[in-house]
C-alpha positions in Angstrom: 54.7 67.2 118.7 53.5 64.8 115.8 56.4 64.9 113.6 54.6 63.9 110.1 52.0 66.0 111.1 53.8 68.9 111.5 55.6 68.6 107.8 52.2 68.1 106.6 51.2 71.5 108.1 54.5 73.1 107.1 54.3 72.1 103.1 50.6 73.3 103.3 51.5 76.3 104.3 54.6 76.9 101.8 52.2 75.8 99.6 49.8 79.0 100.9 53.0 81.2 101.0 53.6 80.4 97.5 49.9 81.7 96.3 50.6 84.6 98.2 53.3 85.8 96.9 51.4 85.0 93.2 48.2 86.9 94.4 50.7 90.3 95.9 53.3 90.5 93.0 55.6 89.9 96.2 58.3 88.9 93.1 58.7 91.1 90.6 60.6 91.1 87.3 64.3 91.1 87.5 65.4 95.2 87.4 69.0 94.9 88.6 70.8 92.0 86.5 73.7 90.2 87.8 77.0 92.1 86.6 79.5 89.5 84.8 83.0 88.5 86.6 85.0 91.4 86.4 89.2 91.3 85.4 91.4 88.1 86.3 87.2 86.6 86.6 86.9 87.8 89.8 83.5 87.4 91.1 81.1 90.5 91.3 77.9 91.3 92.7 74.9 93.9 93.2 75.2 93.2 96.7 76.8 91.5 99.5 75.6 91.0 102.5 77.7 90.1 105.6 75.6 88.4 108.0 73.1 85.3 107.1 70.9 86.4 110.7 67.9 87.7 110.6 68.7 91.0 109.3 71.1 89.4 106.5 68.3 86.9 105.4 65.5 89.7 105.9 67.1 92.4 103.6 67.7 90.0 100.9 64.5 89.0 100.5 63.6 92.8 100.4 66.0 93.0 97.8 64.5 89.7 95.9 61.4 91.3 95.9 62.6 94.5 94.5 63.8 92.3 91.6 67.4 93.0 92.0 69.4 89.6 91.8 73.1 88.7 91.5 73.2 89.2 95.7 75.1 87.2 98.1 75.0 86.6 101.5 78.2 85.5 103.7 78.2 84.4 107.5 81.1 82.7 109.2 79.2 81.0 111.2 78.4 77.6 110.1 74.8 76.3 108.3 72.1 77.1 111.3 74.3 78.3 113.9 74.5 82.2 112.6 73.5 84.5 115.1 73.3 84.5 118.6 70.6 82.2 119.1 71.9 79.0 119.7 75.2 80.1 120.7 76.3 83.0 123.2 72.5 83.7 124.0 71.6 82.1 127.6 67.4 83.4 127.8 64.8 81.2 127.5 63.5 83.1 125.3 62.7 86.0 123.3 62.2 89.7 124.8 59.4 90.3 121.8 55.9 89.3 122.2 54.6 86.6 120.0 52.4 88.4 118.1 55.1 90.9 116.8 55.2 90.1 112.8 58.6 90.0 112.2 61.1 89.3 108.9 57.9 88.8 106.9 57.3 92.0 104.4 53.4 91.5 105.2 53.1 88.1 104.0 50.7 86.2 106.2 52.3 82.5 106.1 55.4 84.1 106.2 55.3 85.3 110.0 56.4 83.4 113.0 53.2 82.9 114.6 52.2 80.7 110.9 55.2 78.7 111.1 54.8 78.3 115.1 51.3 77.3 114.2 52.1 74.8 111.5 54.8 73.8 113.5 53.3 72.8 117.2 49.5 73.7 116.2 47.0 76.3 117.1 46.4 75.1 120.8 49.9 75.4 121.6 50.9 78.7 119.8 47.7 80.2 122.0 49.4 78.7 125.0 52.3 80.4 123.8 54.1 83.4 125.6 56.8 84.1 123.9 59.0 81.9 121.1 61.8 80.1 122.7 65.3 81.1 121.0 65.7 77.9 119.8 62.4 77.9 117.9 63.4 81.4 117.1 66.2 79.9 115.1 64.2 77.3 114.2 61.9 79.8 112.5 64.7 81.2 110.6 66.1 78.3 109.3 63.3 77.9 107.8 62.5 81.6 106.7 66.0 80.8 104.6 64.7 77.6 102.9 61.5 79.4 101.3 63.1 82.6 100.3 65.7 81.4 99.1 68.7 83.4 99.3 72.3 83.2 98.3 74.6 82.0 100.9 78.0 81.1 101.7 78.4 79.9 105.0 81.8 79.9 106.9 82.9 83.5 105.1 84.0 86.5 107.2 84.8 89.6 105.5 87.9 90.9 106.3 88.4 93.8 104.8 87.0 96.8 102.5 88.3 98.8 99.6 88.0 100.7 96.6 88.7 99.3 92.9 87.7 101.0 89.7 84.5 102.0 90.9 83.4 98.6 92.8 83.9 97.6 96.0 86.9 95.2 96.7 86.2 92.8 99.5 88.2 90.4 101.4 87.0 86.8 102.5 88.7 84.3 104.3 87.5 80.7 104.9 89.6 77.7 106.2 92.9 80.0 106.5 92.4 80.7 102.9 91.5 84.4 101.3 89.6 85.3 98.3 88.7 88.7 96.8 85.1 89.3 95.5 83.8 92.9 94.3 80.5 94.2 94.6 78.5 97.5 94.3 76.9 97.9 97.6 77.9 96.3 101.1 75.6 96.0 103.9 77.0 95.1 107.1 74.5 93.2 109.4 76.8 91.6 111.7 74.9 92.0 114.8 75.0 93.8 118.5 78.6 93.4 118.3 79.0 94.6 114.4 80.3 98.1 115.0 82.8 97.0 117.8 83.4 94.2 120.2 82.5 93.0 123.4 83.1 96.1 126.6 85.7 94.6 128.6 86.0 97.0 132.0 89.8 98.0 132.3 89.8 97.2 135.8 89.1 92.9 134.2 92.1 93.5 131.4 94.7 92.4 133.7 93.4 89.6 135.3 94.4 86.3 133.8 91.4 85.2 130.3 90.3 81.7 132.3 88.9 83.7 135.6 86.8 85.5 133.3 83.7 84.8 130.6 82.1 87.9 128.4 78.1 87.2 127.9 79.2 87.4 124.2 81.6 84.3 124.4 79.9 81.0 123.5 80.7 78.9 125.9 80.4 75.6 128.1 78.9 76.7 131.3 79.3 74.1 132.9 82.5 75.2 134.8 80.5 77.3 136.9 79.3 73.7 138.8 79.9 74.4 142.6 82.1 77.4 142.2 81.1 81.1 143.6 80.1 83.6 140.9 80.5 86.9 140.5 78.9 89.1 137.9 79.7 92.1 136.5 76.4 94.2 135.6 72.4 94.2 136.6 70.6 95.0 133.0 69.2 91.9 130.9 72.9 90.4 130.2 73.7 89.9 133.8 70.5 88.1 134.9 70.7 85.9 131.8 74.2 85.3 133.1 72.7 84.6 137.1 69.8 82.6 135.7 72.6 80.3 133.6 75.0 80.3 136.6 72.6 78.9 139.2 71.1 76.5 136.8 74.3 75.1 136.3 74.7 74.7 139.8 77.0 77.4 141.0 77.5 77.4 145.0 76.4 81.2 144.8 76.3 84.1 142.6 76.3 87.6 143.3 75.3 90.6 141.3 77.6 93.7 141.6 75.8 96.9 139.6 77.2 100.3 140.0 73.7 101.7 139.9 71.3 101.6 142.5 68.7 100.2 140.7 68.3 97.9 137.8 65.7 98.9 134.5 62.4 98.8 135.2 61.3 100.5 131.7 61.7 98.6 128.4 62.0 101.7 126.5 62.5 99.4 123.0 59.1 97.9 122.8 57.9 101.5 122.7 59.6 102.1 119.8 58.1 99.4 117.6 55.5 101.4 116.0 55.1 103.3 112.9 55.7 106.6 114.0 59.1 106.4 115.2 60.3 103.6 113.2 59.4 105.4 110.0 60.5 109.1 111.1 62.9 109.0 113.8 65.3 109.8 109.9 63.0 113.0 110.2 64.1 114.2 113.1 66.7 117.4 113.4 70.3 116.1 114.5 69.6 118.0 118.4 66.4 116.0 118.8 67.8 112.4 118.0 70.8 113.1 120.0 68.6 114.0 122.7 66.0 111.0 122.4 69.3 108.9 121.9 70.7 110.3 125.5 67.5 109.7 127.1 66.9 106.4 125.8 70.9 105.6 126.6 69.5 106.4 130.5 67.0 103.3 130.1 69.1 100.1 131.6 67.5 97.1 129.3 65.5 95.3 132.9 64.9 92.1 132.9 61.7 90.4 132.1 59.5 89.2 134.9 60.6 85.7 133.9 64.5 86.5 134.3 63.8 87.9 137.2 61.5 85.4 138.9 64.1 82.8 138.1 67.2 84.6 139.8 65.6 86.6 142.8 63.7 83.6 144.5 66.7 81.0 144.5 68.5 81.3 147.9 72.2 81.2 146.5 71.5 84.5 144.5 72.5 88.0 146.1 72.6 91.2 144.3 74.7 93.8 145.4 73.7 97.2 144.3 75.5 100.5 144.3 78.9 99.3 144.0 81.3 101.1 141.8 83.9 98.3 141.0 87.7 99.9 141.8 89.5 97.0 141.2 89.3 93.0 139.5 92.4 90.9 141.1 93.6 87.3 141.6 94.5 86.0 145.1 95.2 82.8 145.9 93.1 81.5 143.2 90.5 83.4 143.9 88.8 86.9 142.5 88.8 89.5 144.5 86.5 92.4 143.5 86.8 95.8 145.5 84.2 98.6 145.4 83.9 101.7 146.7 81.1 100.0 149.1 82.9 96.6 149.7 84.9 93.5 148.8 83.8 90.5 147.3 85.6 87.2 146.6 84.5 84.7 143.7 86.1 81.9 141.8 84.9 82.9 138.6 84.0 86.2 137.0 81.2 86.9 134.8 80.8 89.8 132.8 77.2 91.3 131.6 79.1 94.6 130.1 77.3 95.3 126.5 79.3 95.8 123.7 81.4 99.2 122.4 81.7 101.0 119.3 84.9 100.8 117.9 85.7 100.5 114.5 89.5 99.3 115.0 88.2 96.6 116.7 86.6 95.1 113.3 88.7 92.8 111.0 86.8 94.3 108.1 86.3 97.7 109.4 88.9 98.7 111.3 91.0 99.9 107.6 88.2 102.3 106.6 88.2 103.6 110.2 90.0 106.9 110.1 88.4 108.0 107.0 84.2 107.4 108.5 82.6 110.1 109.9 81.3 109.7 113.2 79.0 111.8 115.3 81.6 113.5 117.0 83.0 114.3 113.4 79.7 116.3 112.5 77.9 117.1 116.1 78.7 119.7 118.8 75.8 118.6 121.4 75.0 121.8 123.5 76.6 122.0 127.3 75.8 119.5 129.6 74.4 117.0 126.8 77.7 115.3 125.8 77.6 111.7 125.5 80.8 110.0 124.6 78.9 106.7 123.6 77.0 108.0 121.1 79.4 110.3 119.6 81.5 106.9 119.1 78.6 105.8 116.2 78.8 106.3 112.7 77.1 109.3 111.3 74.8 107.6 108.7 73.0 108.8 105.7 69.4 108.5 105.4 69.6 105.3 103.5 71.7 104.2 106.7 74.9 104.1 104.6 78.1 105.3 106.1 79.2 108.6 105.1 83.1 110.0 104.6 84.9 112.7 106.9 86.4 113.2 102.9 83.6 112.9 100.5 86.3 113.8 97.3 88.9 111.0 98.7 86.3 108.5 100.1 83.0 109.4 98.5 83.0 105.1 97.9 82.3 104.2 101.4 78.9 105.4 101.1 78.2 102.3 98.9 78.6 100.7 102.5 74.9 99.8 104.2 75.5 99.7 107.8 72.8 97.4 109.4 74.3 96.5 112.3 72.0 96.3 115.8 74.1 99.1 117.8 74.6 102.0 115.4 70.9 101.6 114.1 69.0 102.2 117.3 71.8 104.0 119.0 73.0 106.8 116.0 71.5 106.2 112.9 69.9 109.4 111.0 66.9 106.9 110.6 66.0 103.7 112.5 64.1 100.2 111.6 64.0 97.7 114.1 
């Protein structure tokens, strides 16, 4: 890659986004103001925004371009690190084909495949199968640059309340807190936003350096020579295998309690208009039905993934195993199923994530008083579904709504744009 050349292409095409914009009315005059500092000068907001990912840097844009400003974005992760991207992710790159737009709100030099092309240049963006997660991150580093948000890196929220009408939130950075108010919240913290990382019981007892979570960020290099066990056999768990045996792990085994691993990716067929614009219109019995069906689909691996893993000799996968129990003996892991025993000297788990509220520094106060799909569902016999009764019951604007609305009416000022209770609950659904 020519590295002048590329700038050279890159301030060209700002240069192109810029006209644009001009030519669309993409920015239009300010509507919302910014609301002065409130008693004791306490900072206030239209918006906050937890989460400088995609999602964070995406909606405040929209909201830039609806001409509502005084908005601020927080992330506790540090400048260019937010996300998963360059942290706990292990693929080589992204599930989504190139040409899929992305964060752009139909602005031409705004989409990935412009930057990828100013970037690298034509010939290698049509050489191109999908973006690399480090070029992903690359992309929205630079997405942040021309649009131009608000943000305060190294922020987490941690915790939510009600104050004369605005909300009161909580920050804490370098051991230090800080309260800000605001009028509306939106939450986009991520796959793990509405809960934490699944953890299996049968793992809890067994001592935190046998074990490593997909969601942990950490240096794989341990796994160097040492026999690998993995928890799991959707997309996680051959990320995880792929990672292990390029590290050079003496072997690594798969144990899935199905038979079979996904073979449908059921989320590229919801990327069109139809449902992502009217899934809100469905009744309550047909998205909890479409929910439970969809919940069936394991997330497979793509044909890359799976390449990698399956032809290397020191990978086994062991299907059809319902783990009974995870324990330590003589330094080793010793994994018994209802079909065998294995033995491992580290374990790695490719879980997912659960819902759980609690489990939320800044949710888990405002926990008891959300309503969640088991507060206002009864699915018909033989339809009941545990996980997604567990999600919050959202408005159509994908807000969180009360059990209480005369106590806690407030908490639908709260914009839940998380990745789990969007596609999984929500009573309508972008992607």
């Amino acid at each position: 890659m020519n590295g002048a050349l590329s700038i050279s292409r890159l301030e060209t095409l700002e240069k192109r986004l810029v006209g644009e914009m001009e030519a669309t009315e993409a920015l239009g005059r300010v509507w919302v103001s910014a609301p002065e500092p409130g008693p004791a000068r306490v900072a206030r907001y239209n918006v906050v925004i937890c989460g400088a990912g995609m999602s964070g840097l995406a909606i405040a844009f929209g909201l830039k371009r609806r001409g509502i400003v005084g908005v601020r974005v927080i992330d506790k992760a540090e400048t260019g690190r937010e996300g998963p991207w360059i942290g706990c992710a292990r693929m080589k790159t992204l599930r989504s084909p190139k040409y899929l737009a992305g964060p752009d709100f139909g602005l031409p030099s705004l989409t990935p495949h412009a930057w990828y092309e100013a970037v690298y240049g034509t010939d290698a963006y049509e050489s191109l199968d999908k973006m690399s997660r480090q070029d992903w991150m690359a992309y929205l580093g630079w997405y942040r640059a021309v649009t131009k948000p608000d943000v305060a890196n190294g922020k987490s929220l941690a915790g939510i309340s009600q104050v004369d009408g605005w909300l009161r939130l909580v920050l804490e950075a370098d051991g230090e807190t800080q309260e800000i108010e605001c009028r509306r919240l939106v939450l986009a913290t991520g796959i793990d936003g509405g809960g934490a990382p699944m953890i299996p019981d049968v793992v809890r007892t067994l001592p935190k350096p046998y074990w490593t979570h997909s969601a942990e960020i950490a240096d794989d290099g341990h796994l160097k020579d040492r026999d690998v066990a993995i928890l799991g056999s959707a997309t996680s768990s051959f990320d995880w295998a792929a990672t292990a045996l390029e590290k050079g792990a003496k072997s690594v085994v798969m144990i899935g309690r199905s038979r079979n691993f996904g073979r449908t990716e059921v989320l590229a067929w919801t990327n069109f208009p139809g449902f992502l614009g009217h899934f809100g219109d469905l009744s309550d019995l047909q998205k909890w039905r479409y929910i439970r069906l969809y919940n069936g689909f394991k997330i497979p691996p793509t044909q890359d993934q799976f390449d990698r893993v399956v032809s290397n000799p020191r990978f086994t996968m062991a299907l059809g195993h319902k783990v009974r129990s995870v324990t330590l003996d003589a330094g080793r892991v010793v994994i018994e199923s209802d079909s065998g025993t294995f033995s491992a000297d580290h374990l790695l788990l490719g879980t997912g994530y659960t819902i759980d509220f609690t489990r939320r520094a800044e949710l888990k106060s405002i926990a008891s008083h959300v309503a969640f799909w088991s507060d206002r569902f009864t699915p018909p016999d033989g339809e009941a579904s545990a996980e997604i009764a567990a999600h919050p019951y959202l408005g159509r604007g994908f807000e969180l709504t009360p059990k209480n609305a005369a106590t806690h009416g407030w908490l639908s000022h709260t914009i839940c744009s998380t990745a789990r209770p969007l596609p999984a609950s929500a009573r309508s659904v972008t992607v």
